[in-house]
C-alpha positions in Angstrom: -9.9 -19.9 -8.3 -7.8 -16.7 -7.7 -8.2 -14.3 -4.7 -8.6 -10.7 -5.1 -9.5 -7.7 -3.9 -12.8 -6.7 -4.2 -14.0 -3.8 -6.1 -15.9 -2.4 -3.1 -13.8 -3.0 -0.8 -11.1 -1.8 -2.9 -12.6 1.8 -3.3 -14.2 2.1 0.7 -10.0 2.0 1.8 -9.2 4.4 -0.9 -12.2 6.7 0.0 -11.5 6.0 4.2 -7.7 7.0 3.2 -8.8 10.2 0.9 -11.0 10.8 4.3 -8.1 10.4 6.3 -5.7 12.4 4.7 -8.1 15.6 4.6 -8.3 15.7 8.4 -4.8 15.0 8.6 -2.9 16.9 6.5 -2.4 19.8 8.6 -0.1 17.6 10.4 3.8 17.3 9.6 4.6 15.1 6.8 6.9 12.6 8.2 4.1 12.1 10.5 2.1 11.5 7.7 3.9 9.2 5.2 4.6 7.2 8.9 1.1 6.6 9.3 0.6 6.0 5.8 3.2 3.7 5.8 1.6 1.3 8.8 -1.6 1.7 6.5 -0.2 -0.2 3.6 1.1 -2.4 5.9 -1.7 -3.4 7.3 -3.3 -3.8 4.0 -0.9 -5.7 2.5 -1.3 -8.1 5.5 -4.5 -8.5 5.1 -5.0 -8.6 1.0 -1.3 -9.9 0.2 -2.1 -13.4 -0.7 -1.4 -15.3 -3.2 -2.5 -14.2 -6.6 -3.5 -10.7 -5.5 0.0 -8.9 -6.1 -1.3 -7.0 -8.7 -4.3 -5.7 -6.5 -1.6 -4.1 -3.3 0.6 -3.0 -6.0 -2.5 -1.0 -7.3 -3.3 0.0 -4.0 0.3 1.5 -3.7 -0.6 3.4 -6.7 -3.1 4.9 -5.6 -1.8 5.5 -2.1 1.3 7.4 -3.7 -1.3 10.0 -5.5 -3.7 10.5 -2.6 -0.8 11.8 -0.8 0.8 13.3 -3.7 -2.8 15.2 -3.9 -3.4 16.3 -0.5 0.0 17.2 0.1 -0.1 19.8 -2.5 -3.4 21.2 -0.9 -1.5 22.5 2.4 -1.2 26.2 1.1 -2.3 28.3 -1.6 1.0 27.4 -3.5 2.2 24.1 -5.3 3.9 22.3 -2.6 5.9 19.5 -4.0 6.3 18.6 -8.1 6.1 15.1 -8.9 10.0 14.9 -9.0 10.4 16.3 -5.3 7.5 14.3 -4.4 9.8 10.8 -5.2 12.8 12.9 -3.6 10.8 12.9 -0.7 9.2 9.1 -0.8 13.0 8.0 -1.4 13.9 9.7 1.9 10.7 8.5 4.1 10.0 5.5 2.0 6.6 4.0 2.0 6.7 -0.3 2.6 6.4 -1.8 -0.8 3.5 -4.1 -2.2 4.4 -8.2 -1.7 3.0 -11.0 -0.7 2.7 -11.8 3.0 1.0 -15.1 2.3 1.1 -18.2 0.3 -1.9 -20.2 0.3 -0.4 -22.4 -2.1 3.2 -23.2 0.1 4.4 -26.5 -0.1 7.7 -26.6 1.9 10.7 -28.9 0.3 10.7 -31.1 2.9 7.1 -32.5 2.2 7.5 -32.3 -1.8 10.3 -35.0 -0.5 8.4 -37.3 1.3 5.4 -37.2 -1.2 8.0 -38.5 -3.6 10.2 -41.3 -1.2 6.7 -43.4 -1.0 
């Protein structure tokens, strides 16, 4: 039986970080892609478990175009194209998706002693 994200849940964080990042984006943007940044951390604590890499690396996804998005909505002009957008993720990068968790973990130590008796 794999472990994944739910659906619901999946969508209330993206909806609570769209929420977020209205109220917020008057603020500066390092400040921003910091907060962002503990965010996805936090999630990926919580849902990075085994079998579930492909639901944070969605979530990162998503993530990058909500702030994409909202970023662009801080003036009457285009603030960033997608290209200066990266520019700006490769200078303030956001934590990547991986697995914080292995339900499955077997160290080498027991596999040994399973196999000596």
């Amino acid at each position: 039986m794999k472990r994944v994200t739910s659906r619901k849940k999946f969508r209330a964080k993206l909806a609570d970080l769209k929420d977020w990042l209205k109220r917020m984006r008057v603020r500066p943007t390092v400040w921003i892609l910091e907060q962002a940044g503990l965010k996805l951390r936090g999630h990926y604590a919580y849902f990075g478990v085994t079998d579930n890499e492909a639901g944070i690396a969605r979530f990162y996804r998503e993530v990058t175009k909500l702030l994409y998005k909202w970023l662009n909505r801080r003036s009457q002009r285009r603030s960033y194209t997608w290209a200066e957008f990266e520019e700006l993720l490769r200078q303030f990068p956001l934590p990547r998706p991986r697995v914080r968790v292995h339900l499955f973990y077997r160290s080498a130590n027991n596999h040994l002693r399973s196999r000596v008796r």
